[in-house]
PDB file as gemmi writes it, atoms N, CA and C in Angstrom:
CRYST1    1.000    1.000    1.000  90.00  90.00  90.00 P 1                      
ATOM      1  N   UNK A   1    -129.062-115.916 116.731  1.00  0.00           N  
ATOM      2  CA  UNK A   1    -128.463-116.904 115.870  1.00  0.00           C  
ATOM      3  C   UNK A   1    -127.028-117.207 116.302  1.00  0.00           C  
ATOM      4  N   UNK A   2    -126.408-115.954 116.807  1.00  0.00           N  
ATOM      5  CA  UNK A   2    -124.789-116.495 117.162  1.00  0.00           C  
ATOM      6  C   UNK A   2    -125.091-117.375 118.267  1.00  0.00           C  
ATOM      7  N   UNK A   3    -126.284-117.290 119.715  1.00  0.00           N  
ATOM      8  CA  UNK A   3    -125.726-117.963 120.489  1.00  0.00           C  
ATOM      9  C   UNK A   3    -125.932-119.664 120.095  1.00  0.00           C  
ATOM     10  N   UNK A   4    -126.685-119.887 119.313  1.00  0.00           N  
ATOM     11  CA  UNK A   4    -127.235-120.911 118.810  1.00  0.00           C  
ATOM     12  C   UNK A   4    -126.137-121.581 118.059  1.00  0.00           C  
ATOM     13  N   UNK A   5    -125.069-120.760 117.468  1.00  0.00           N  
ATOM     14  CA  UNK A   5    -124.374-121.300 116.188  1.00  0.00           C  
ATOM     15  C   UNK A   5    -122.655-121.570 117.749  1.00  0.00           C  
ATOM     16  N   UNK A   6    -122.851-120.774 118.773  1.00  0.00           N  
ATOM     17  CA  UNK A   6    -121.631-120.924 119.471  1.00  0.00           C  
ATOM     18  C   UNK A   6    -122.532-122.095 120.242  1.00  0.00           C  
ATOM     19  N   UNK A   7    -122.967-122.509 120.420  1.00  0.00           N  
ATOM     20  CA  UNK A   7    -123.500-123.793 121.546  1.00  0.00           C  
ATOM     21  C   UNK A   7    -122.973-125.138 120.790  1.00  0.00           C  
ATOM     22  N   UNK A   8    -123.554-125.035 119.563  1.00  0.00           N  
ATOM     23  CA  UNK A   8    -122.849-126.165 118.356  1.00  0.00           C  
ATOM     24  C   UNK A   8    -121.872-126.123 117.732  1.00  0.00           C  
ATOM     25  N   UNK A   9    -121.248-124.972 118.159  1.00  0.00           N  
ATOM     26  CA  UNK A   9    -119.493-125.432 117.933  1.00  0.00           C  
ATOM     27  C   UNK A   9    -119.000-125.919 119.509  1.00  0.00           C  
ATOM     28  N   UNK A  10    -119.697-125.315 120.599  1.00  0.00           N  
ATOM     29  CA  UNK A  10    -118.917-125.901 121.610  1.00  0.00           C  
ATOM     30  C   UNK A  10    -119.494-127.419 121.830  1.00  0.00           C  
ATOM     31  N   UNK A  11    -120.213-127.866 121.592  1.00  0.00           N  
ATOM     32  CA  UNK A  11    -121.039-129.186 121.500  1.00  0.00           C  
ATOM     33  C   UNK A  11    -119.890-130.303 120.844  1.00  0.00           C  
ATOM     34  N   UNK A  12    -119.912-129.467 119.533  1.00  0.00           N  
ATOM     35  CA  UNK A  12    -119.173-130.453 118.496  1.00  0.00           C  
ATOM     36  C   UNK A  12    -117.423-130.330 119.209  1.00  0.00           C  
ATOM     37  N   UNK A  13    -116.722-129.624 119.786  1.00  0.00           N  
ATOM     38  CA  UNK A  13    -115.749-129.787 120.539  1.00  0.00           C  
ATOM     39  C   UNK A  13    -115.576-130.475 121.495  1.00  0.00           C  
ATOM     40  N   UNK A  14    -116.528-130.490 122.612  1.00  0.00           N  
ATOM     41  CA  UNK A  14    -116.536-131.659 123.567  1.00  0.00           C  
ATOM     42  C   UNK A  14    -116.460-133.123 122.939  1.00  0.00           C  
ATOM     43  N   UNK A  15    -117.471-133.099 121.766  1.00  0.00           N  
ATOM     44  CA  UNK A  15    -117.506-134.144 121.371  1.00  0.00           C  
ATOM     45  C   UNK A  15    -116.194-134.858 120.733  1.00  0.00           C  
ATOM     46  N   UNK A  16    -115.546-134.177 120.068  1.00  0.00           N  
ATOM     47  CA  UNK A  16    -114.120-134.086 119.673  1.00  0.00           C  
ATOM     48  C   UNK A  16    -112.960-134.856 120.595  1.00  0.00           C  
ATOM     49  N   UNK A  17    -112.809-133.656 121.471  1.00  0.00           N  
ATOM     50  CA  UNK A  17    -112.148-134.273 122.481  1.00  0.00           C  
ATOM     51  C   UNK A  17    -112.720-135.600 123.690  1.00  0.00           C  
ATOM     52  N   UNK A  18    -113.644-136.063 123.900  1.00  0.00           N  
ATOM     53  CA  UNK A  18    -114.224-137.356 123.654  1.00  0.00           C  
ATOM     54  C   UNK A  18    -113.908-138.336 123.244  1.00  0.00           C  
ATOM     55  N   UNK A  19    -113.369-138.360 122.230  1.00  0.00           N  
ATOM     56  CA  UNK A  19    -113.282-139.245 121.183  1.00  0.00           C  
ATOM     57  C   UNK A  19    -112.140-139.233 121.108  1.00  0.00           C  
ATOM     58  N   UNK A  20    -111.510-138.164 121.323  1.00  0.00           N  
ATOM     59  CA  UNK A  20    -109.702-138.284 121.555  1.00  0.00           C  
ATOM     60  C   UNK A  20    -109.172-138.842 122.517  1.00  0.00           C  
ATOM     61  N   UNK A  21    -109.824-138.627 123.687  1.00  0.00           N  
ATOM     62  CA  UNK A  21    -109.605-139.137 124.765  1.00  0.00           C  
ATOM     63  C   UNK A  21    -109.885-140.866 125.110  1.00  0.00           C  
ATOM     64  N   UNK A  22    -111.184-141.261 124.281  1.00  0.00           N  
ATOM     65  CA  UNK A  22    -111.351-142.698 124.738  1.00  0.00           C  
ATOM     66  C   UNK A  22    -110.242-143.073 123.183  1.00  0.00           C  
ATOM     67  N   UNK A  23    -109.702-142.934 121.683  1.00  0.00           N  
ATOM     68  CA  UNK A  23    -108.451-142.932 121.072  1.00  0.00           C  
ATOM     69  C   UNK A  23    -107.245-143.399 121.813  1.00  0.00           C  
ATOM     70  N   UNK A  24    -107.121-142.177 123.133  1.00  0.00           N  
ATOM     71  CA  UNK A  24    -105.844-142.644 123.639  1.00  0.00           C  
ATOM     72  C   UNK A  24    -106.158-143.938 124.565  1.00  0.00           C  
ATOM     73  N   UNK A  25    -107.300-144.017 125.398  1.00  0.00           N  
ATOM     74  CA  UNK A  25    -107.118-144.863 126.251  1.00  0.00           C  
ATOM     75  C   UNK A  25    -107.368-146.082 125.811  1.00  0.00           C  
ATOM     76  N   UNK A  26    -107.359-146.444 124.365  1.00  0.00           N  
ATOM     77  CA  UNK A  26    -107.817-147.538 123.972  1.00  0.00           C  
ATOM     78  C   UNK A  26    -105.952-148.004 123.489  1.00  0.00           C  
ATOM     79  N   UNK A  27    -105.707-146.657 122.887  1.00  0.00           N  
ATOM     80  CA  UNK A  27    -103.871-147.038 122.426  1.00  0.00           C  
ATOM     81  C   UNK A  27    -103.235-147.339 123.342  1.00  0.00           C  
ATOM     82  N   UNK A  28    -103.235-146.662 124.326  1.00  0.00           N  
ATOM     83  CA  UNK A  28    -102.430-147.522 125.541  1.00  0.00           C  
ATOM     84  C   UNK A  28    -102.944-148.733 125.764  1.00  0.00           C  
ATOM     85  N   UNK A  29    -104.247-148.888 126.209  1.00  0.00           N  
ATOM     86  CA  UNK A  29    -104.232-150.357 126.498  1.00  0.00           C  
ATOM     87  C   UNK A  29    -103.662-150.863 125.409  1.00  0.00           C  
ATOM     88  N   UNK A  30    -103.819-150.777 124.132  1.00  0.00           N  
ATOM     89  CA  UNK A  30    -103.012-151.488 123.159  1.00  0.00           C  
ATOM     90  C   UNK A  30    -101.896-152.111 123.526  1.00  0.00           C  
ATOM     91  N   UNK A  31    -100.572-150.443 124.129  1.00  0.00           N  
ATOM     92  CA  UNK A  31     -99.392-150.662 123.859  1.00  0.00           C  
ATOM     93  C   UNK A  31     -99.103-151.461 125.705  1.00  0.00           C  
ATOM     94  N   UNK A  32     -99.882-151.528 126.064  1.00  0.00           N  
ATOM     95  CA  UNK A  32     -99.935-151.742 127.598  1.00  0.00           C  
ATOM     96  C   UNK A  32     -99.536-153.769 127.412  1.00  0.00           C  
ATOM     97  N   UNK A  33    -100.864-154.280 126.487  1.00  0.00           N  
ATOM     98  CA  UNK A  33    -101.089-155.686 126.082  1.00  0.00           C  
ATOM     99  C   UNK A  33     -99.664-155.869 125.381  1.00  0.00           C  
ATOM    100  N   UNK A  34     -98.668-155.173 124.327  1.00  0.00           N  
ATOM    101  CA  UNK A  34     -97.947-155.438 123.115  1.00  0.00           C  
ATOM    102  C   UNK A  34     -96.745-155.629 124.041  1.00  0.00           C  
ATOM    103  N   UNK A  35     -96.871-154.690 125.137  1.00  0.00           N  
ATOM    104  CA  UNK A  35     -95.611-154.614 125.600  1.00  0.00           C  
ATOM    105  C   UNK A  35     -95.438-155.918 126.418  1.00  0.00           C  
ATOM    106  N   UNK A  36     -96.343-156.049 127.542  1.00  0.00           N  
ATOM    107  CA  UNK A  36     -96.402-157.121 127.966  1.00  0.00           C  
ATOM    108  C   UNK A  36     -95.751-159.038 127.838  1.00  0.00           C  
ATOM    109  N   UNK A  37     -96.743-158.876 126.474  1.00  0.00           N  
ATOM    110  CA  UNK A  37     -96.678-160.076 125.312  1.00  0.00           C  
ATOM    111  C   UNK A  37     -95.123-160.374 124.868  1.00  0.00           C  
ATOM    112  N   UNK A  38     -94.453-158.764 124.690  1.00  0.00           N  
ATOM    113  CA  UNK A  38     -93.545-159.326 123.929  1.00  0.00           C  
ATOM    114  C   UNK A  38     -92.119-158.928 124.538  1.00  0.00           C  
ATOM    115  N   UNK A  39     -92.444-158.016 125.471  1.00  0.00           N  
ATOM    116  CA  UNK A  39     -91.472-157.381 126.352  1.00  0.00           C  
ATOM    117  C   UNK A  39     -91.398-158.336 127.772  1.00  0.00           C  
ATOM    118  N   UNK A  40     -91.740-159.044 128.223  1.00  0.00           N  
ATOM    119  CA  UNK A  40     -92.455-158.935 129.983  1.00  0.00           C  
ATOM    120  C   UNK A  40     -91.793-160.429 129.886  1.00  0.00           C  
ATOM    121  N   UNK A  41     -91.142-160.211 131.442  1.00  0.00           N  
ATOM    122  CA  UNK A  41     -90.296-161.131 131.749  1.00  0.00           C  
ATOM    123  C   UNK A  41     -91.084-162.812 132.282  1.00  0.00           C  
ATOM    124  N   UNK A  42     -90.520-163.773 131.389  1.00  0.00           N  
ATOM    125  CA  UNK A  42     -90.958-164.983 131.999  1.00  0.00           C  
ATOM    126  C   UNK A  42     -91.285-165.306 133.466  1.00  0.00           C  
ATOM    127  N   UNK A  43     -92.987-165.888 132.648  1.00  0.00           N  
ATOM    128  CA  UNK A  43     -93.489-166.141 134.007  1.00  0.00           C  
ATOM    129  C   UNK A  43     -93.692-167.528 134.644  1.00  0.00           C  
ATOM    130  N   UNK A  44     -93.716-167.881 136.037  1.00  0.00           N  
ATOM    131  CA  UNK A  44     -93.814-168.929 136.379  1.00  0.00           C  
ATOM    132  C   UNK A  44     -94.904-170.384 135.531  1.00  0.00           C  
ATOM    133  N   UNK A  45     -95.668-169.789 135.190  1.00  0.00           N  
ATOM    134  CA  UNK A  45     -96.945-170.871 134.326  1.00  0.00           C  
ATOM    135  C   UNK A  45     -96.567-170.812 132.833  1.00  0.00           C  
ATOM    136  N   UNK A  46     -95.618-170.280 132.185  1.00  0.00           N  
ATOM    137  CA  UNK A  46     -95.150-170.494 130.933  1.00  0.00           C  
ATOM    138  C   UNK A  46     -95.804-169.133 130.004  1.00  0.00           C  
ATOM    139  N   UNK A  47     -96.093-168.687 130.511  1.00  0.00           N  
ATOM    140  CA  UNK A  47     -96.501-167.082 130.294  1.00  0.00           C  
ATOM    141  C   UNK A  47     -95.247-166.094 130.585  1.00  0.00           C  
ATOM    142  N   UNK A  48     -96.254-164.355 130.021  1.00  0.00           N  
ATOM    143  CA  UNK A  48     -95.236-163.328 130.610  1.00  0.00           C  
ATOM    144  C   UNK A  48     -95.708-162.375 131.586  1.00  0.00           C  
ATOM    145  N   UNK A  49     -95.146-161.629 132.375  1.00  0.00           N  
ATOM    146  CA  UNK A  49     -95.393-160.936 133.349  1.00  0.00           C  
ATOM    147  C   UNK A  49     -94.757-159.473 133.097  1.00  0.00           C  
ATOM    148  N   UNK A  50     -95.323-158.036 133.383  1.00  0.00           N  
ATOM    149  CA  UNK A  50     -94.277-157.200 132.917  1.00  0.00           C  
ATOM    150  C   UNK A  50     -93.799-156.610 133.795  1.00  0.00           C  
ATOM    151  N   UNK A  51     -92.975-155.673 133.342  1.00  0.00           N  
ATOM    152  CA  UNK A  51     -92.006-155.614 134.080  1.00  0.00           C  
ATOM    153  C   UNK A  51     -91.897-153.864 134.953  1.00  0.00           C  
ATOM    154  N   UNK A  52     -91.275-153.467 135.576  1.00  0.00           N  
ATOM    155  CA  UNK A  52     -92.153-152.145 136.474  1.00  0.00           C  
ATOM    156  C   UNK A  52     -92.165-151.281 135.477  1.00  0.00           C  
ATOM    157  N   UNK A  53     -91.233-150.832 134.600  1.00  0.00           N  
ATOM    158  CA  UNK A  53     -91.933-149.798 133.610  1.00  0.00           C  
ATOM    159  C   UNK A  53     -93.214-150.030 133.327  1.00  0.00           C  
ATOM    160  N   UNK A  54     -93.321-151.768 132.184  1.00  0.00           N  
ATOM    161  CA  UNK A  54     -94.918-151.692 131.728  1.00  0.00           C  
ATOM    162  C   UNK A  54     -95.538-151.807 132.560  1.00  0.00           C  
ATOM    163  N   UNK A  55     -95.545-152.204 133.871  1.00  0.00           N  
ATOM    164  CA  UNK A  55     -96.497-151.459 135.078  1.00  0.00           C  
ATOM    165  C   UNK A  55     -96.823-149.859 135.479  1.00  0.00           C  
ATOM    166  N   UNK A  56     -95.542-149.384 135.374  1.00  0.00           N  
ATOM    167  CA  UNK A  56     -95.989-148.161 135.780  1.00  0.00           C  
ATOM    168  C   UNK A  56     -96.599-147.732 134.411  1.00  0.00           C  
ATOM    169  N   UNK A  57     -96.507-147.871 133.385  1.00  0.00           N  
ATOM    170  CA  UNK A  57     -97.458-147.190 132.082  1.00  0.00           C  
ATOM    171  C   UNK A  57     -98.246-147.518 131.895  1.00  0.00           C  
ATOM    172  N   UNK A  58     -98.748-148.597 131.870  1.00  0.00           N  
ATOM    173  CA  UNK A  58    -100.077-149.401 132.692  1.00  0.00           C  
ATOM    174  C   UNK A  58    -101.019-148.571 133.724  1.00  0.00           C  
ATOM    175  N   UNK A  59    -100.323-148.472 134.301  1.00  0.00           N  
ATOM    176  CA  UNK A  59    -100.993-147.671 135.769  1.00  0.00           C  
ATOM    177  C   UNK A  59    -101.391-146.401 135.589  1.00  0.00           C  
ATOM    178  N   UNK A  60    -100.303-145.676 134.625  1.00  0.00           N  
ATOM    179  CA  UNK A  60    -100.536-143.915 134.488  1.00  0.00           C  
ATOM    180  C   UNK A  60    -101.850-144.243 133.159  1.00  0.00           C  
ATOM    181  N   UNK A  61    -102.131-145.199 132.617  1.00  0.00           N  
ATOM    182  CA  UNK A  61    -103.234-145.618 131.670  1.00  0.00           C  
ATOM    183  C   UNK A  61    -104.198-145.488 132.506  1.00  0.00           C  
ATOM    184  N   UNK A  62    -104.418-146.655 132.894  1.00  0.00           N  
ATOM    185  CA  UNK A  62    -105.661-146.936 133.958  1.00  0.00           C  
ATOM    186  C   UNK A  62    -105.947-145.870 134.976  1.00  0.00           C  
ATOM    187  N   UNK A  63    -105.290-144.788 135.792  1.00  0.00           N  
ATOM    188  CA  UNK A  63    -105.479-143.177 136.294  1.00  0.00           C  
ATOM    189  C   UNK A  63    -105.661-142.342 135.423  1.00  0.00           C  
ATOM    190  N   UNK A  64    -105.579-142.666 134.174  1.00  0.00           N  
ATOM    191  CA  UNK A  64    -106.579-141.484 133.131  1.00  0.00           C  
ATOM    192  C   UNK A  64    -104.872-140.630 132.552  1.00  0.00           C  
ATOM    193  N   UNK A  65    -103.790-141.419 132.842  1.00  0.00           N  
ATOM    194  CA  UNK A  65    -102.832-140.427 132.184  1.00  0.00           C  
ATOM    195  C   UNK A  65    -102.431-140.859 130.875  1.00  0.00           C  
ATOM    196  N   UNK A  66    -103.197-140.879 130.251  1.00  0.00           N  
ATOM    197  CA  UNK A  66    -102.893-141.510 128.878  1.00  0.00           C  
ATOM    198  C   UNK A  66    -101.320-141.302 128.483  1.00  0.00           C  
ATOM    199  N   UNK A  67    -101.156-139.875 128.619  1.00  0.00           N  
ATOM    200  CA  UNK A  67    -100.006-139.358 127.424  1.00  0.00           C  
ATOM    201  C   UNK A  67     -98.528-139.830 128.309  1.00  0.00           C  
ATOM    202  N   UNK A  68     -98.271-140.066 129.406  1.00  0.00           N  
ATOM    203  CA  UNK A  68     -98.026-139.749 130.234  1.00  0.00           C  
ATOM    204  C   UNK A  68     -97.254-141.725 130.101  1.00  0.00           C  
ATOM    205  N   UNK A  69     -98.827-142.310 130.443  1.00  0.00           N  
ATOM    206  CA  UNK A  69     -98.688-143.820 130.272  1.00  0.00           C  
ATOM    207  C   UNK A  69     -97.933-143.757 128.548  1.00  0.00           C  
ATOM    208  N   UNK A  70     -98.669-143.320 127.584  1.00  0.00           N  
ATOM    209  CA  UNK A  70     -97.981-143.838 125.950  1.00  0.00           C  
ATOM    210  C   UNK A  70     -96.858-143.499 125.863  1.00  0.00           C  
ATOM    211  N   UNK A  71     -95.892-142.526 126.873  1.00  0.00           N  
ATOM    212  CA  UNK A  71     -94.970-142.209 126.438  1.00  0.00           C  
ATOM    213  C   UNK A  71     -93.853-143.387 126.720  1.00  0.00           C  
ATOM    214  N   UNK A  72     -94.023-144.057 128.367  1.00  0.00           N  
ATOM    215  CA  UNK A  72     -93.792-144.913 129.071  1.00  0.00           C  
ATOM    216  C   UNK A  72     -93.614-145.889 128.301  1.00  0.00           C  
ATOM    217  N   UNK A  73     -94.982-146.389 127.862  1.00  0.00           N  
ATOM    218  CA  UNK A  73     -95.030-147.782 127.079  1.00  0.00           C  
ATOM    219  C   UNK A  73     -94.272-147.413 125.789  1.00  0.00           C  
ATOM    220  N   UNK A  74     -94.116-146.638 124.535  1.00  0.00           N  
ATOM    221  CA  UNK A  74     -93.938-146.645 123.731  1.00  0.00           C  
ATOM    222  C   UNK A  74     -91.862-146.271 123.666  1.00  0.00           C  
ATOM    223  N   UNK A  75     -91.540-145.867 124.617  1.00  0.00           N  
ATOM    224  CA  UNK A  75     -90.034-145.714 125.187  1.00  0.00           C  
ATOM    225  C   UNK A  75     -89.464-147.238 125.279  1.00  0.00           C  
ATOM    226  N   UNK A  76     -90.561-147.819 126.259  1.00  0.00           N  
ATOM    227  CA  UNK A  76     -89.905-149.060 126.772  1.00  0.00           C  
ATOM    228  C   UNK A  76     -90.139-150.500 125.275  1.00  0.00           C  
ATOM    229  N   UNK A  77     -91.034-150.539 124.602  1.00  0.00           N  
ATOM    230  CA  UNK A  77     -91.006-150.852 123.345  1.00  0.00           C  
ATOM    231  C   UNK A  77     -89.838-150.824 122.560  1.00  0.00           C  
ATOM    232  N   UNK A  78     -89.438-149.521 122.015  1.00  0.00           N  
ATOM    233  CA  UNK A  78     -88.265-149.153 121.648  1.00  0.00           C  
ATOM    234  C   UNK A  78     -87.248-149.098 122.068  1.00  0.00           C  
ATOM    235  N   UNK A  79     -87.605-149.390 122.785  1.00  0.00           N  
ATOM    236  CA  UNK A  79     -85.512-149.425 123.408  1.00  0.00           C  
ATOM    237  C   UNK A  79     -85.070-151.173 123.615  1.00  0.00           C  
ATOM    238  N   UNK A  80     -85.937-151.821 122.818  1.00  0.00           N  
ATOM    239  CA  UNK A  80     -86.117-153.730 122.994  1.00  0.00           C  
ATOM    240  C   UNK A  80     -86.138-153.850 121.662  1.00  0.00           C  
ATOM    241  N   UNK A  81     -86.202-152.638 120.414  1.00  0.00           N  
ATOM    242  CA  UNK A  81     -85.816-152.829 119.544  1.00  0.00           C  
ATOM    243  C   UNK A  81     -87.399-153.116 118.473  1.00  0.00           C  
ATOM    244  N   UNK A  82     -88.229-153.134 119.124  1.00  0.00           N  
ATOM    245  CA  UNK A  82     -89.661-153.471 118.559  1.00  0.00           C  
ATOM    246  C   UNK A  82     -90.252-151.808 118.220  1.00  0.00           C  
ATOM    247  N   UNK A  83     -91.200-152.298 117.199  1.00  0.00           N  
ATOM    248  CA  UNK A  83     -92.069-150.789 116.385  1.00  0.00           C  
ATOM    249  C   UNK A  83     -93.420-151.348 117.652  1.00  0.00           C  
ATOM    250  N   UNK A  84     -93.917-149.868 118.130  1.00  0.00           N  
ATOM    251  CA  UNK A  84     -94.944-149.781 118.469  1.00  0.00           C  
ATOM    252  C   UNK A  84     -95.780-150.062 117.766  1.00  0.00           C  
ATOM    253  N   UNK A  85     -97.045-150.692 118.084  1.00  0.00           N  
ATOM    254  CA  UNK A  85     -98.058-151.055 116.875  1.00  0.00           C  
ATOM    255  C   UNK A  85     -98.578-149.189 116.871  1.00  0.00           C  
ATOM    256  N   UNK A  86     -99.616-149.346 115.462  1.00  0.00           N  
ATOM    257  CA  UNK A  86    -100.200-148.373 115.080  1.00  0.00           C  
ATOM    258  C   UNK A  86    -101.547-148.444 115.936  1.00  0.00           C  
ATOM    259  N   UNK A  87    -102.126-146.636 115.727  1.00  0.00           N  
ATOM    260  CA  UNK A  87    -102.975-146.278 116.559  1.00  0.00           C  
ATOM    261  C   UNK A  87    -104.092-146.972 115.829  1.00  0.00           C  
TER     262      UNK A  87                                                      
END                                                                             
């Protein structure tokens, strides 16, 4: 019975962290788009373009560094005086 009852706690943990993990990579892209939009320097076609921070947090997103990228994006947000959106 224990090994049965430890398989479905480790089951339900993977699953956990799963779900934490696609959480973050969905918040960054969030803060990846917010920053962009509202941070990112005028672009030639009347649009915005961003700028190498929100690139590089962008980038540490898209290589799987979530925390790494949110810290990036959510620094460069704030320091322009804007609230990060919510998770």
């Amino acid at each position: 019975m224990t090994r049965l009852t430890s398989v479905i706690l480790f089951s339900s943990l993977l699953a956990c962290s799963a779900a934490a993990q696609t959480d973050d990579a969905a918040y960054c892209k969030k803060l990846g788009d917010y920053a962009t939009r509202y941070l990112g320097d005028a672009g030639g076609n009347g649009g915005t373009r961003p700028d190498f921070d929100i690139l590089e947090g962008v980038a540490k997103c898209n290589k799987g560094d979530t925390a790494g990228g949110i810290a990036i994006l959510e620094k460069k947000i704030r320091s322009k005086g804007f609230t990060p959106p919510s998770r």
